[in-house]
NULOPA-9287 format. One record per residue (C-alpha): residue in one letter; z, x, y; residue number from 0. Coordinates in nm, 2 decimals. Example, Ala and Ser with C-alpha at 12.3 -4.5 7.8 and 13.67 -1.06 7.14 Angstrom:
<recs>
{rec 'a', {0.78, 1.23, -0.45}, 0},
{rec 's', {0.71, 1.37, -0.11}, 1},
</recs>
This chain:
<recs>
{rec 'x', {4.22, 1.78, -2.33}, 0},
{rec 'x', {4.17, 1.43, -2.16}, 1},
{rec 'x', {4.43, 1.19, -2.31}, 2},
{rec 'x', {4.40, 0.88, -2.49}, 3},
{rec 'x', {4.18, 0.63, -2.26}, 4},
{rec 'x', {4.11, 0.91, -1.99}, 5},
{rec 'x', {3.77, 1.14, -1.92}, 6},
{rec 'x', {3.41, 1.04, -1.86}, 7},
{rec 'x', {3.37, 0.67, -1.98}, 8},
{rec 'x', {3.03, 0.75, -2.08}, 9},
{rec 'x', {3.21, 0.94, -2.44}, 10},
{rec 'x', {3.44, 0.68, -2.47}, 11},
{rec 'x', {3.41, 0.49, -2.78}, 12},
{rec 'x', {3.76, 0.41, -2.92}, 13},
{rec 'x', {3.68, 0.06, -2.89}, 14},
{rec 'x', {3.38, 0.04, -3.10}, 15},
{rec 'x', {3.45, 0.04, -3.47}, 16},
{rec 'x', {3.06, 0.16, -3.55}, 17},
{rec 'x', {3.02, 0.46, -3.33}, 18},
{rec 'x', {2.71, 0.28, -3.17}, 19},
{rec 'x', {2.52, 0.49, -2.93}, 20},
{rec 'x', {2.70, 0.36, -2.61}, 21},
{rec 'x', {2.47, 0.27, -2.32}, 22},
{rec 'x', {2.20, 0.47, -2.45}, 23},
{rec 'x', {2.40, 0.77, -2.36}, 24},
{rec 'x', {2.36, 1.03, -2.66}, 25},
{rec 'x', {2.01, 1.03, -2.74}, 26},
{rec 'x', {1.74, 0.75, -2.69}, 27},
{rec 'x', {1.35, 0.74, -2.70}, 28},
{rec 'x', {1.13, 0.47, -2.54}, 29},
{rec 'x', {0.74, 0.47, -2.59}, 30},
{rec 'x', {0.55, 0.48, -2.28}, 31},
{rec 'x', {0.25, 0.50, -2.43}, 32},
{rec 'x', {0.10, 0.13, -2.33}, 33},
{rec 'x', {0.31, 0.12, -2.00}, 34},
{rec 'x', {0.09, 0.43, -1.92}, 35},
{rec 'x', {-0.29, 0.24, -2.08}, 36},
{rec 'x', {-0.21, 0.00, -1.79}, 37},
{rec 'x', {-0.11, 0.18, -1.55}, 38},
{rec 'x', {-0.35, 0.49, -1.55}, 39},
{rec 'x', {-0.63, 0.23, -1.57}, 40},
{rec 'x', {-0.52, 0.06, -1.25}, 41},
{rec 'x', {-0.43, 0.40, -1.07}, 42},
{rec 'x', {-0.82, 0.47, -1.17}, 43},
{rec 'x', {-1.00, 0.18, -1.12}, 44},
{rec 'x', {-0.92, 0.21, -0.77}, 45},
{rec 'x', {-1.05, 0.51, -0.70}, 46},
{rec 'x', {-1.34, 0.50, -0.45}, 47},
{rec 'x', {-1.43, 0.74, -0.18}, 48},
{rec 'x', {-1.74, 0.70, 0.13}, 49},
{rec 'x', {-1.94, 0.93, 0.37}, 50},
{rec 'x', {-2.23, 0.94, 0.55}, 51},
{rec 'x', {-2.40, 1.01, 0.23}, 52},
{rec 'x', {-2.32, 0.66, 0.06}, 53},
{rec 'x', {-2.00, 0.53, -0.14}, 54},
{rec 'x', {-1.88, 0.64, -0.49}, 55},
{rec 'x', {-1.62, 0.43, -0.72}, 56},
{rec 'x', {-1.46, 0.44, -1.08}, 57},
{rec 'x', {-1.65, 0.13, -1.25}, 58},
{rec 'x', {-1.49, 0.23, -1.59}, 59},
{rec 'x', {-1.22, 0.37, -1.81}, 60},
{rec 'x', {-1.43, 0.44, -2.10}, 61},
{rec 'x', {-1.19, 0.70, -2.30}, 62},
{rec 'x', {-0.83, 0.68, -2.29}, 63},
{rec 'x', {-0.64, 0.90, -2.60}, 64},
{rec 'x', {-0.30, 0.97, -2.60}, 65},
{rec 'x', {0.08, 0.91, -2.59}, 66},
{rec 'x', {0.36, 0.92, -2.35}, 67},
{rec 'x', {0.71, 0.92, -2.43}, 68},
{rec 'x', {1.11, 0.95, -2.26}, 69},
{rec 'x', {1.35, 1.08, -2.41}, 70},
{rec 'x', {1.70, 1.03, -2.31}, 71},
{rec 'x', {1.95, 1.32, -2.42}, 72},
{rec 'x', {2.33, 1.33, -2.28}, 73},
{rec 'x', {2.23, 1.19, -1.97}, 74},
{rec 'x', {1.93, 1.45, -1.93}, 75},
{rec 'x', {1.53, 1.27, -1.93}, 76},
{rec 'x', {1.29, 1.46, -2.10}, 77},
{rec 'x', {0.94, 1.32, -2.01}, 78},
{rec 'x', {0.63, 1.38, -2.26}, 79},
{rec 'x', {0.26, 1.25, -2.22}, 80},
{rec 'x', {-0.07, 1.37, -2.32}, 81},
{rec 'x', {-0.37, 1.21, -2.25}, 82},
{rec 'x', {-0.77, 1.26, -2.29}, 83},
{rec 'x', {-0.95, 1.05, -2.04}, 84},
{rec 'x', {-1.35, 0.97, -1.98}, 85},
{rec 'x', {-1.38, 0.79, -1.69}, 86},
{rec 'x', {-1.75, 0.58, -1.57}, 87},
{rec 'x', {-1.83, 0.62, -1.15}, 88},
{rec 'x', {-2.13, 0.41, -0.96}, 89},
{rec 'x', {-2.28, 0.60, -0.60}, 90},
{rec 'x', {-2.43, 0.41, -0.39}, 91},
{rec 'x', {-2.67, 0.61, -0.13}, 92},
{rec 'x', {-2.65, 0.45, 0.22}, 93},
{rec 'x', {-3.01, 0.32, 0.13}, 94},
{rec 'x', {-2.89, 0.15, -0.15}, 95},
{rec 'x', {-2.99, 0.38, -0.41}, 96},
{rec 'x', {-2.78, 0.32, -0.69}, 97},
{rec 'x', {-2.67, 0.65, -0.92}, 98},
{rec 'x', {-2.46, 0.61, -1.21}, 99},
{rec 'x', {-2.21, 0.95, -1.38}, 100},
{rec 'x', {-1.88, 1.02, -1.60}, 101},
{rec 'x', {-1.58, 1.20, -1.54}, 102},
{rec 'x', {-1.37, 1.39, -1.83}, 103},
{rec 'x', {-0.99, 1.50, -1.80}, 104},
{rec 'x', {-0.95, 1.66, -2.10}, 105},
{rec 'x', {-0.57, 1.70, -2.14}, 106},
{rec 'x', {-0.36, 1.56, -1.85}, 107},
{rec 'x', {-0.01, 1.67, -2.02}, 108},
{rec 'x', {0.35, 1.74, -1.86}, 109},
{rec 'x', {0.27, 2.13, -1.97}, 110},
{rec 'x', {0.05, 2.11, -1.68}, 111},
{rec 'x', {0.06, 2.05, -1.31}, 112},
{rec 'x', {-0.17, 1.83, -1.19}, 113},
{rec 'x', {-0.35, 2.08, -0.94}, 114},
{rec 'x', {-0.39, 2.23, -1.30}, 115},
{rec 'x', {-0.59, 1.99, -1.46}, 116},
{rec 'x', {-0.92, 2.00, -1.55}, 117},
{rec 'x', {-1.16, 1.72, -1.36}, 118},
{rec 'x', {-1.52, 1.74, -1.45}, 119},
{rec 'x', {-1.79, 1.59, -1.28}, 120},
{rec 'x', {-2.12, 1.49, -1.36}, 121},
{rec 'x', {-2.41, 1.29, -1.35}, 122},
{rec 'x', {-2.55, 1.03, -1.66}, 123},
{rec 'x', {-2.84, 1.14, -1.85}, 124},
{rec 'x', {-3.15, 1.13, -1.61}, 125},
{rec 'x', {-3.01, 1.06, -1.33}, 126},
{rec 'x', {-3.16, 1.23, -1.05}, 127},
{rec 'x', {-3.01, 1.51, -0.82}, 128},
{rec 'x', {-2.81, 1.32, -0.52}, 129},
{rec 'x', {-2.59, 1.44, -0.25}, 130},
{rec 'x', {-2.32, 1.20, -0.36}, 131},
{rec 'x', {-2.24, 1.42, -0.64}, 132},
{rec 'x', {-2.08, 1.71, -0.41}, 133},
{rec 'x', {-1.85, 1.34, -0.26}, 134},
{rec 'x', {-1.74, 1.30, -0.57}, 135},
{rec 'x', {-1.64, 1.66, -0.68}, 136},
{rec 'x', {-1.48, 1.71, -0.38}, 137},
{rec 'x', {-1.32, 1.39, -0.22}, 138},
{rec 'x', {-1.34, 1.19, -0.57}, 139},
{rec 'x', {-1.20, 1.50, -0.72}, 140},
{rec 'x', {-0.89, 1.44, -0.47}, 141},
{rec 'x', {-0.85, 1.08, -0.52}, 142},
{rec 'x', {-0.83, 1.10, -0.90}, 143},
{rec 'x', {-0.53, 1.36, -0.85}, 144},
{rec 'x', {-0.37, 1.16, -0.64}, 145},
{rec 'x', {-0.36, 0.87, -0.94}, 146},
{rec 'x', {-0.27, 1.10, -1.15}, 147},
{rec 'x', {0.04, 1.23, -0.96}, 148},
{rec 'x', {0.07, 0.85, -0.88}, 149},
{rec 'x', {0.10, 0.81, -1.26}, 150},
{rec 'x', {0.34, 1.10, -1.31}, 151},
{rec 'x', {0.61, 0.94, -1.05}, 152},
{rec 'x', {0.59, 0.61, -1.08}, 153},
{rec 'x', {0.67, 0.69, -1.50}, 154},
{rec 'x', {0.96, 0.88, -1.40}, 155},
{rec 'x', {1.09, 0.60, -1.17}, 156},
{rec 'x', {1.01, 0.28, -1.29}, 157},
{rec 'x', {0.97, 0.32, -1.62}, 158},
{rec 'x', {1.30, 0.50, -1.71}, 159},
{rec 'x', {1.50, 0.26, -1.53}, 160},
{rec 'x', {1.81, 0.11, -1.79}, 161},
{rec 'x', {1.76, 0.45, -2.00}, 162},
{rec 'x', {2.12, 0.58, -1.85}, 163},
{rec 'x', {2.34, 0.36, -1.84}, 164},
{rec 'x', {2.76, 0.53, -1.81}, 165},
{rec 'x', {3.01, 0.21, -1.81}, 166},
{rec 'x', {3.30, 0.16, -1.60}, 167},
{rec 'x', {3.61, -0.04, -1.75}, 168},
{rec 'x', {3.30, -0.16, -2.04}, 169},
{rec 'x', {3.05, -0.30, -1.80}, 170},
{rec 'x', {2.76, -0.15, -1.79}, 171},
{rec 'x', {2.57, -0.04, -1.41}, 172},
{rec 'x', {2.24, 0.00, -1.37}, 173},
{rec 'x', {2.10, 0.35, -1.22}, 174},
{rec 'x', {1.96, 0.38, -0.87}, 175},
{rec 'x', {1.63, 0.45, -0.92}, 176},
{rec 'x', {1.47, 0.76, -0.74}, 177},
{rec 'x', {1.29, 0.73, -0.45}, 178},
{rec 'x', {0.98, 0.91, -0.28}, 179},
{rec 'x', {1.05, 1.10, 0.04}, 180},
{rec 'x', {1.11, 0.86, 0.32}, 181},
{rec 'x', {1.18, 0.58, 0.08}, 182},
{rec 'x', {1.53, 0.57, 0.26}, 183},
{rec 'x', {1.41, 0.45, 0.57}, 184},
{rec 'x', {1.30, 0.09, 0.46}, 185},
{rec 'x', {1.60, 0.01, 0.29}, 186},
{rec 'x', {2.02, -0.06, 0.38}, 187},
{rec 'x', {2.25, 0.16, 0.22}, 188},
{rec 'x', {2.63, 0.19, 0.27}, 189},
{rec 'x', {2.76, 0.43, 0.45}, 190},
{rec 'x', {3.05, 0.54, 0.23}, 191},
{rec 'x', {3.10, 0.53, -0.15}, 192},
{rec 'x', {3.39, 0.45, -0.33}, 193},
{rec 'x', {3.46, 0.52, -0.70}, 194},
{rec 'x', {3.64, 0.21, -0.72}, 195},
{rec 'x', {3.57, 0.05, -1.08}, 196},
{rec 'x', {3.30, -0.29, -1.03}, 197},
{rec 'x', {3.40, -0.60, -1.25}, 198},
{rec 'x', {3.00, -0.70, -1.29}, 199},
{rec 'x', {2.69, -0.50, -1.31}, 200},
{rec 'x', {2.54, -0.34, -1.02}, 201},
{rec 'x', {2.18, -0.43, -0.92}, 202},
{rec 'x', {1.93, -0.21, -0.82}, 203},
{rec 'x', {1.74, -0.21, -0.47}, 204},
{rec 'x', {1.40, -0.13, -0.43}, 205},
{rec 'x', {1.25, 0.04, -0.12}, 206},
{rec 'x', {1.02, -0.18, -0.03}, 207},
{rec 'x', {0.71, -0.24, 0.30}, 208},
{rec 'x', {0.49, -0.46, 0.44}, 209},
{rec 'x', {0.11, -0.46, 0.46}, 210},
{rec 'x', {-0.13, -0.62, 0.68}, 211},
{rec 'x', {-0.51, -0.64, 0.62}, 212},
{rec 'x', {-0.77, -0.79, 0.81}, 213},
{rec 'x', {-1.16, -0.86, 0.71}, 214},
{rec 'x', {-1.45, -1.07, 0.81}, 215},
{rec 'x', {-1.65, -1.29, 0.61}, 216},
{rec 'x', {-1.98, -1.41, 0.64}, 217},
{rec 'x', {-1.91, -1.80, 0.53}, 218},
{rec 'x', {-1.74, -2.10, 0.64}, 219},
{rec 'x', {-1.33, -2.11, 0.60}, 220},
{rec 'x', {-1.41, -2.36, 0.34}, 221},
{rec 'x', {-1.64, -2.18, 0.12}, 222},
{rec 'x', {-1.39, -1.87, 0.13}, 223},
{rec 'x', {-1.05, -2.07, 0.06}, 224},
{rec 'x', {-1.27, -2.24, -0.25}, 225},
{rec 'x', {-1.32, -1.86, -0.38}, 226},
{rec 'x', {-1.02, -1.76, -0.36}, 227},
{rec 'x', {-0.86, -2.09, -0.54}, 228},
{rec 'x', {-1.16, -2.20, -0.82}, 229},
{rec 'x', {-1.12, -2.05, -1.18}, 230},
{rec 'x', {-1.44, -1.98, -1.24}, 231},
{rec 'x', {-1.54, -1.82, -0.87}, 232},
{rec 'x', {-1.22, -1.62, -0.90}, 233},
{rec 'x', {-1.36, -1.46, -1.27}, 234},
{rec 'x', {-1.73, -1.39, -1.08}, 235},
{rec 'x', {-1.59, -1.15, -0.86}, 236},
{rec 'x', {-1.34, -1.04, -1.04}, 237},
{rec 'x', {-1.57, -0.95, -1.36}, 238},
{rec 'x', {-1.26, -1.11, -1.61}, 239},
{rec 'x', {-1.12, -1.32, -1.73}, 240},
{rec 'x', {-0.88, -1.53, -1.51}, 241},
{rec 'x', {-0.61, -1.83, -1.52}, 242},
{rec 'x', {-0.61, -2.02, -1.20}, 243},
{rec 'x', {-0.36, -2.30, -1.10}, 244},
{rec 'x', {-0.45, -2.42, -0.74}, 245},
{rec 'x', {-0.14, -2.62, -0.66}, 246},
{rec 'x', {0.19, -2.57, -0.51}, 247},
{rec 'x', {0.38, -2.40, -0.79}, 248},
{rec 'x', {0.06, -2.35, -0.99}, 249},
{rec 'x', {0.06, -1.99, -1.19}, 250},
{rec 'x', {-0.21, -1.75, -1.16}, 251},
{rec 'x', {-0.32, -1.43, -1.39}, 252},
{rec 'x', {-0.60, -1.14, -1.30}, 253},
{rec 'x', {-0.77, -0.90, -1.46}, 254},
{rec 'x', {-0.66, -0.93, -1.77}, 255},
{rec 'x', {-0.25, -0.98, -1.62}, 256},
{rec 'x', {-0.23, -0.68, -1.42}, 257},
{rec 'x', {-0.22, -0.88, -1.15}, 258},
{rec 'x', {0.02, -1.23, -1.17}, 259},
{rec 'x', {0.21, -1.50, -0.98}, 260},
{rec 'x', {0.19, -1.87, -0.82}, 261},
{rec 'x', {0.12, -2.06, -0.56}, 262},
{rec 'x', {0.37, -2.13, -0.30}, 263},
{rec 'x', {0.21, -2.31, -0.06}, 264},
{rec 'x', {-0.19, -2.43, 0.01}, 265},
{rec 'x', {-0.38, -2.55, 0.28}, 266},
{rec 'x', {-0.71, -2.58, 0.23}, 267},
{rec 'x', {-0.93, -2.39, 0.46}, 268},
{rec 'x', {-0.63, -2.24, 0.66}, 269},
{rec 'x', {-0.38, -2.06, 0.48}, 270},
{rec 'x', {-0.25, -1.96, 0.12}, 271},
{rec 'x', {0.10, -1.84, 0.02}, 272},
{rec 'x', {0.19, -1.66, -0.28}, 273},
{rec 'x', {0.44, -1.49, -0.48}, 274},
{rec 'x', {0.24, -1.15, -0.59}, 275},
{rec 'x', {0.25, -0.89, -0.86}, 276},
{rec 'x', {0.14, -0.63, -1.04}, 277},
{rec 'x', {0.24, -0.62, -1.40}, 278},
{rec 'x', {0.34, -0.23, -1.34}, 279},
{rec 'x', {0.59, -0.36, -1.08}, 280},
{rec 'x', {0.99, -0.34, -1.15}, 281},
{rec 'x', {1.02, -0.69, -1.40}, 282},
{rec 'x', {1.04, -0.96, -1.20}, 283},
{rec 'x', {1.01, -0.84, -0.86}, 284},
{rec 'x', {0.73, -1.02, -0.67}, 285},
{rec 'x', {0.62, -0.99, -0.31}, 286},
{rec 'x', {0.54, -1.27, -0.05}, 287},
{rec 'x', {0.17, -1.21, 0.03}, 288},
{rec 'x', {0.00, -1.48, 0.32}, 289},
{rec 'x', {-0.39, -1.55, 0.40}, 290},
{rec 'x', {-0.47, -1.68, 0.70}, 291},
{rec 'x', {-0.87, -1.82, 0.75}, 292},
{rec 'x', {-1.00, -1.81, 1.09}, 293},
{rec 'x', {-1.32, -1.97, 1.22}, 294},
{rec 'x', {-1.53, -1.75, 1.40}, 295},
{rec 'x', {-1.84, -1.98, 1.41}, 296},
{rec 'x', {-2.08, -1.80, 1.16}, 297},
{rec 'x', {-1.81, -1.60, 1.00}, 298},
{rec 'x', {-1.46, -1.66, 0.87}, 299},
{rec 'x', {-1.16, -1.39, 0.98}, 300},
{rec 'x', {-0.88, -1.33, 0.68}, 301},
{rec 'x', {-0.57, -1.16, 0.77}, 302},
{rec 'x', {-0.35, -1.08, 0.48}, 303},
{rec 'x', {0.02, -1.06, 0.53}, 304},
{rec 'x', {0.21, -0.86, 0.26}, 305},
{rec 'x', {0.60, -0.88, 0.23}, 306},
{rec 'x', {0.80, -0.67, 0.00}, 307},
{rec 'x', {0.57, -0.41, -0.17}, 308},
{rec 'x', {0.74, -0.16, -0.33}, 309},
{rec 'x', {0.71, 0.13, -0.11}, 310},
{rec 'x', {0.59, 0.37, -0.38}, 311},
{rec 'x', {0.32, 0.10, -0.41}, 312},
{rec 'x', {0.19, 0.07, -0.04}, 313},
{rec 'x', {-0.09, 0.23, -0.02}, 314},
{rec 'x', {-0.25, 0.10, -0.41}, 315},
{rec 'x', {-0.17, -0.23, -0.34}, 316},
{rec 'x', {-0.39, -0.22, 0.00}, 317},
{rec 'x', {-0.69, -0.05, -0.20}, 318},
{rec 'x', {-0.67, -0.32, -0.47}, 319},
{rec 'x', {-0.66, -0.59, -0.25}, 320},
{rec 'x', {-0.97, -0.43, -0.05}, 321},
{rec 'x', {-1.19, -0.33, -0.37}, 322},
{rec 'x', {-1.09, -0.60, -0.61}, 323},
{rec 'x', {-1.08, -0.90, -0.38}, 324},
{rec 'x', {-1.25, -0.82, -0.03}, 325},
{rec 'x', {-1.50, -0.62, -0.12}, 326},
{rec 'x', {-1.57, -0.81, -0.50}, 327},
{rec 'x', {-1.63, -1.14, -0.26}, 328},
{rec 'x', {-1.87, -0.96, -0.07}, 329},
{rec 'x', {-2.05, -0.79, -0.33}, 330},
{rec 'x', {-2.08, -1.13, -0.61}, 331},
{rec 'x', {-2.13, -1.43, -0.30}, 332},
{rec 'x', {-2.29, -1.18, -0.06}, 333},
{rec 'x', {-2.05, -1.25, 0.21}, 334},
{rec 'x', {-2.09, -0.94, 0.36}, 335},
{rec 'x', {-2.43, -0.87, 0.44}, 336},
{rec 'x', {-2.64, -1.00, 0.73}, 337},
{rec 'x', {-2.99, -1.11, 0.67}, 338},
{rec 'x', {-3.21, -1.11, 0.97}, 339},
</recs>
């Protein structure tokens, strides 16, 4: 038997008179359940997939039933979500032919894997036979996994952070997170650990990366920058509703807050800088991202410059940026199609 003072501080309680549950330690719950409404209907909403038949997106999350849960006992996490989902999807045949369908997921659960999870596909009520159904079943099929499992590891990373918390000498230390394979390499780590006790909380580090995207515009610089800074342009192609601040230190919010920050430095025509987030993000991380407008005569060049992305959230961030602000530019202003 440990003596008096001695033994895993995480049982240790002798100095607190009501027995509370220390640091979360012997059993805890948190509801995930509207964490996971966002989230899935980002992870969705940015599913879109192309061949030479045509293009096919996720327009809608029309259906989405169902809890999620964490539970926290003696230091082990139990994770439990169930969800029934409808999605809406838009094809678009390389002639412009415009075809309209739904998917169903009846029961994406954590008694399933997801290779295991039923996708069905199909086309709306007289709609006509098109080859941009077998894109969907097969390459949409795959994209809609992949934000599914997206879903799965990002709730068992971010979300549970602060759940475990053991002390040392009383203070509390937060846990490192887990991270993806090949997380490692885009952070600094020490090279040796020590179990000597820390006098202040410990902070987490997240793995983070850098972006880069470039596009072409058909419109002048100034147009473009006025898009991208004007309340009421920035709600057209975003289809919602929108709080734009265009000034050094001015606030912004997106579709619907999923997507936040402010304005750190503007120059009209040329370049904007911003602190950027999603709302899914660790609380109160933000990364750096840049626009830079070229002139190109008749067109206008935008290179995007992203600086700490969290890793896990590379390859979403660069899709949103692509579909909800490239591509929603070109689609509302017509800034992307040549008329001869």
């Amino acid at each position: 038997m440990a003596k008096w003072g001695e033994g895993d501080p995480r049982w240790i309680v002798e100095q607190r008179a009501d027995a509370t549950n220390v640091n979360n330690w012997h059993w805890t719950e948190r509801d995930a359940s509207n964490w996971s409404t966002e989230k899935l209907k980002v992870l969705f909403l940015a599913v879109r997939v192309e061949n030479e038949e045509g293009a096919c997106e996720v327009t809608e999350v029309s259906k989405l039933d169902g809890e999620a849960s964490i539970n926290n006992r003696k230091g082990k996490l139990i994770f439990f979500y169930e969800w029934n989902i409808k999605l809406s999807w838009t094809g678009t045949s390389k002639s412009g032919v415009k075809y309209k369908g739904h998917v169903e997921i009846p029961n994406l659960s954590d008694e399933n894997d997801v290779d295991e999870v039923e996708v069905s596909i199909s086309l709306a009520k007289d709609e006509p036979d098109t080859n941009l159904m077998a894109l969907m079943k097969q390459e949409g099929t795959e994209e809609i996994r992949n934000a599914m499992s997206t879903y799965i590891s990002t709730l068992k990373t971010e979300f549970t952070q602060g759940m475990i918390l053991p002390t040392v000498n009383g203070e509390q230390t937060e846990p490192a997170p887990q991270m993806a394979a090949g997380a490692e390499d885009h952070m600094t780590t020490a090279s040796t650990v020590t179990a000597t006790p820390q006098s202040k909380p410990i902070g987490v580090k997240i793995p983070t990366c850098k972006i880069s995207l470039k596009d072409i515009f058909l419109t002048s610089p100034e147009e473009l920058y006025r898009v991208f800074t004007t309340q009421e342009l920035v709600q057209a192609f975003t289809h919602a509703p929108a709080i734009i601040e265009a000034d050094k230190g001015g606030k912004f919010h997106l579709l619907d807050g999923s997507v936040s920050g402010k304005f750190i430095d503007l120059v009209p025509e040329k370049q904007i800088v911003m602190k950027w987030r999603f709302k899914s993000w660790p609380s109160g991380h933000f990364a750096t991202v840049t626009l830079n407008f070229t002139d190109k005569g008749s067109e206008t060049e935008v290179r995007l410059e992203g600086k700490g992305i969290p890793s896990s959230e590379e390859e979403r961030t660069k899709q949103g940026w692509q579909r909800y602000y490239f591509e929603g530019i070109k689609q509302t202003f017509g800034y992307g199609a040549r008329l001869f």
